[in-house]
Steps between C-alpha positions, in 0.01 A plus 500: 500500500592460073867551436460666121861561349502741174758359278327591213797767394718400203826675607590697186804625744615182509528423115647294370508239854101567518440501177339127493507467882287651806748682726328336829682184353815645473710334810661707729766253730346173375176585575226695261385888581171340515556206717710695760174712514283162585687370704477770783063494402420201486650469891252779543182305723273782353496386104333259405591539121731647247416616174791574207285737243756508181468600148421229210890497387574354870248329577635135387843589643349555836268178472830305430650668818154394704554149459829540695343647771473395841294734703272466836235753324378373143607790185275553206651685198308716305566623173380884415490427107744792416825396291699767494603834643291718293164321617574413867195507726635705762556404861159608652307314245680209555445506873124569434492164226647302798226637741232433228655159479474435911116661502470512852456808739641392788839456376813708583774557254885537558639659181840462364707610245724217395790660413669608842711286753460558835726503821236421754154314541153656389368287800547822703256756236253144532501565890473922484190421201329266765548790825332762227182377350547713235742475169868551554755594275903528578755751468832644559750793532618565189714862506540506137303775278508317202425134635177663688402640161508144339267362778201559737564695807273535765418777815418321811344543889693412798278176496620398138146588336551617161381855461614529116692322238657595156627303217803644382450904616755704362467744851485186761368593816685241701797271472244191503565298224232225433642149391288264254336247819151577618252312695124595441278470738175305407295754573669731219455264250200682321688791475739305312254314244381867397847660465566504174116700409613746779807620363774282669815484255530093378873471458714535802351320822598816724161665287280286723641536802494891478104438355435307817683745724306778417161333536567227859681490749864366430755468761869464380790275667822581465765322326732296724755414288594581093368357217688496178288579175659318216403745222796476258781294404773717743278435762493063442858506404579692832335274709575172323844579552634513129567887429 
């Protein structure tokens, strides 16, 4: 299994602290966003691998950050050429550029947004993707209309099959709420390399998931613990301690 991390984002939120920084090396408690995020993976027997796909602004700042590295698995950075806000890639395409990259079809892919800290291990969603055979995505309970109208929500079966997902309905039909990690199963890669010509949206990484829900099987784990999505200044501040 390929650990890809999408910290390709340039934080706009943020500005002016991520202005000529990538959040995932903001530190949080001594330690980076991002490297708080490896260190739970990389304990993960499953990968094999982690790829960093960032934009061309980053790119050198997170090759400088590489060489201080001390991982089990080995990490390749790649840079998506964009250099600013207005000509990002988009998080599907840069997942698909790191696939491209691997070229093999036997591969299985745990996808992460590199923005979030989380209370508890993704070892757990690495055992419930190996006891489905099939892609898994996560969720949670998340009773608030307007947070489940910022996200993808899902309708389940008692077994945790996905029967439906939406990005970002304005009617949800559950209380689901999708979070940005993902592990694809090998055997849905092609429907991934031909997203993009069949109408999957490019930008947020919850497009692909619903893409891939409504054409495979996709069970869905649920969320044992929070997560905290660092997608403004409030947020960081809160968290570091300082407002």
């Amino acid at each position: 299994m390929i650990d890809v991390i999408l910290a390709a984002g340039y934080a706009t939120r943020m500005y002016p602290l991520t202005e000529n920084w990538p959040k995932p090396l903001l530190e949080v408690n001594g330690r980076t966003i991002l490297d708080s995020l490896l260190a739970d993976v990389d304990a993960i027997p499953d990968v094999t691998r982690h790829i960093v796909v960032t934009n061309h602004r980053f790119a050198g700042v997170f090759n400088e950050w590489l060489e201080k590295c001390n991982y089990s698995k080995p990490i390749e950075i790649i840079d998506d050429g964009s250099t600013d806000n207005s000509s990002r890639v988009g998080a599907v395409r840069d997942l698909l550029l790191a696939i491209r990259r691997v070229d093999s079809p036997d591969e299985d892919y745990l996808v992460l947004a590199a923005d979030n800290l989380l209370n508890f291990s993704l070892s757990g969603f690495a055992d419930y993707f190996r006891t489905c055979s099939t892609s898994v995505i996560m969720y949670y309970e998340e009773p608030s209309l307007n947070a489940l109208r910022r996200t993808g929500v899902v309708v389940l079966n008692p077994e945790g099959r996905v029967l439906e997902m939406e990005e970002k309905p304005m009617e949800p039909k559950s209380i689901l709420a999708v979070p940005p990690f993902y592990i694809y199963s090998h055997r849905d890669i092609h429907l991934i390399l031909d997203c993009i010509e069949n109408g999957c949206g490019f930008d947020a990484p919850g497009n692909l998931a619903r893409h891939i829900c409504g054409r495979s099987v996709v069970h869905a784990w649920k969320m044992p613990g929070k997560r905290t999505d660092i997608g403004d200044l409030e947020t960081y501040r809160r968290i570091c301690g300082t407002e």
